[in-house]
N, C-alpha and C positions, 0 to 999 in steps of 0.2 A: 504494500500500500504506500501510498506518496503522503506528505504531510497535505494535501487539502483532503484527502482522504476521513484523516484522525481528526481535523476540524469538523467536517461533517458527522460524524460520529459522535462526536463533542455536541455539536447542535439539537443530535438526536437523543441524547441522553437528557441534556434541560428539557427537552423537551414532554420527555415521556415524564420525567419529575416532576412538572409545570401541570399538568394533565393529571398525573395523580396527587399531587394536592388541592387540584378541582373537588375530582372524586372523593375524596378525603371531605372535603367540606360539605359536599352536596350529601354527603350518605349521616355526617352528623345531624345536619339539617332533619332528612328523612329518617331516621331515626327517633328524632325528639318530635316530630309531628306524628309518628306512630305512637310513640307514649301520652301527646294528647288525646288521638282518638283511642286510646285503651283504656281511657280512664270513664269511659260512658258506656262500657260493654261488660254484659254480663252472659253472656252467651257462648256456652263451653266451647263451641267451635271455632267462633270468632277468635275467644282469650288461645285457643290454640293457636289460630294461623297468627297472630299477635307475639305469640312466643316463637314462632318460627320466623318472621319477618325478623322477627331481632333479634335473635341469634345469626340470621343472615347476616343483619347491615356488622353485627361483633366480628364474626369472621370476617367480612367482606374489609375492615380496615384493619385490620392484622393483616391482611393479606397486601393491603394499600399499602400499609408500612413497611413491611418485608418487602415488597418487591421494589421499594422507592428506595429503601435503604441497601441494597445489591446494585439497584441501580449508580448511586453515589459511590459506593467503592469501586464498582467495574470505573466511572467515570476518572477516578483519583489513579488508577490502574494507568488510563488512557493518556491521562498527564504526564506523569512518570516515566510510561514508555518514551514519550514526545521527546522530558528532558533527556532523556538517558542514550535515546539515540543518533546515530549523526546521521542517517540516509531518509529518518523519515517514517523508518518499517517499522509496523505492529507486530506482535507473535501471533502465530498461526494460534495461538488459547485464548490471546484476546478478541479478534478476529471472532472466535467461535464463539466465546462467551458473549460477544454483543450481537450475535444471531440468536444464538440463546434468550439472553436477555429480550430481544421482542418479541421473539414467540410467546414467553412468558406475559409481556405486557399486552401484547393483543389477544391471548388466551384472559389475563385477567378483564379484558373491556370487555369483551364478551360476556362473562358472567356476569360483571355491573351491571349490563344492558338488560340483561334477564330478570337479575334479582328489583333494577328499577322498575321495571313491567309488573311483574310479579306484584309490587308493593301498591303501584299504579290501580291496578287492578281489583288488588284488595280496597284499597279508598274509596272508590271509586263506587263498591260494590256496599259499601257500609255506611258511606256518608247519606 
């Protein structure tokens, strides 16, 4: 790889960080607007999918954080390689770990997009 290469790469790592501190905020948000509408339900099935919704959005930012914080290390990874070499070239493990790294990040947007629906849905169906 050439050094405009490990720039772009650079760009796509803010980026995908930038994106999941969105998600981060938007699932706190839907989160505590799920604990308002739970607090007018008395209805076992409801209080069920209620407890599964939130356990969702719990996993779903662990999962926000985990992947934003591997993200940040691979990114420090990227820097490092930069200073360290003189032609420019990434390792073939870095290389791989930032293919890695977005499968991982568009495998997670996918399941946000789900679990948003999901919750969507539920609102939707209770309000």
């Amino acid at each position: 790889m050439v050094t405009t290469d490990i720039a772009q790469l650079s760009r796509e790592c803010n980026a995908w960080r930038e994106t999941l501190r969105s998600y981060r905020d938007e699932f706190g948000q839907l989160k505590n607007r799920l604990q308002d509408l739970a607090g007018h339900q008395t209805n076992r099935d409801v209080l069920l999918e209620i407890e599964h919704l939130d356990n969702q959005f719990h996993i779903q930012l662990i999962n926000i954080h985990d992947l934003k914080q591997a993200i940040k290390f691979h990114h420090r990874r990227l820097d490092q390689e930069m200073a360290e070499s003189n032609n420019g070239h990434l390792s073939d493990d870095t290389t791989t770990d930032h293919e890695r790294l977005y499968n991982d990040y568009q495998q997670l947007e996918n399941t946000l997009q789900e679990v948003k629906q999901e919750f969507s849905h539920f609102a939707n169906h209770i309000e």
